[in-house]
C-alpha positions, 0 to 999 in steps of 0.5 A, a space after each residue: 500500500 502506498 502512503 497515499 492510499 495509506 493516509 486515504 483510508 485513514 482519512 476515510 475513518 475519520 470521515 466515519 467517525 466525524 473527525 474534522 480530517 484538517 488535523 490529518 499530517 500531510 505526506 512527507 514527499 521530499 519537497 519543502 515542509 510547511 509547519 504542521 504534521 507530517 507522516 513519513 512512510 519508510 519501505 526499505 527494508 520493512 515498512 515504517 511509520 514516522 509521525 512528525 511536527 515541523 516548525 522554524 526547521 525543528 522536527 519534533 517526533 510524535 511517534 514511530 512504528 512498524 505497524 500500518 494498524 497502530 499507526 492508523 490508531 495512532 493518527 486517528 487518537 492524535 487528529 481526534 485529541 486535537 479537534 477535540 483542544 480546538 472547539 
């Protein structure tokens, strides 16, 4: 699964469960990152989860895992927690 496809379903969940999907990180392709959250797909040799924030050139960790189903859960408690801080 490609990371796009990847982030596609998870933008689908949030649709289901009426999580706002602004809180969703943005696919780190190589290009030139703009504050926010991003997710980096790593898949060589195995795949990789990474979950980041940018801003001012720091990149600060949010998570790191090997598992396409905890990233999911993961991305979906982080947009979820964050709706939840705006309203």
């Amino acid at each position: 699964m490609t990371p796009v496809a990847f982030l596609r379903d998870v933008e689908a969940e949030c649709r289901r469960r009426r999580i706002p999907t602004k809180h969703l990180p943005q696919i780190d392709k190589g290009r030139g990152l703009s504050t926010g959250y991003w997710l980096d797909v790593h898949d060589y040799p195995t795949v990789r989860f990474e979950m980041f924030h940018w801003e001012k050139n720091v990149r600060t960790p949010v998570f790191e895992t090997y598992d396409p189903a905890e990233a999911e859960r993961l991305i979906l408690w982080h947009a979820d927690t964050a709706a939840r801080k705006a309203t």
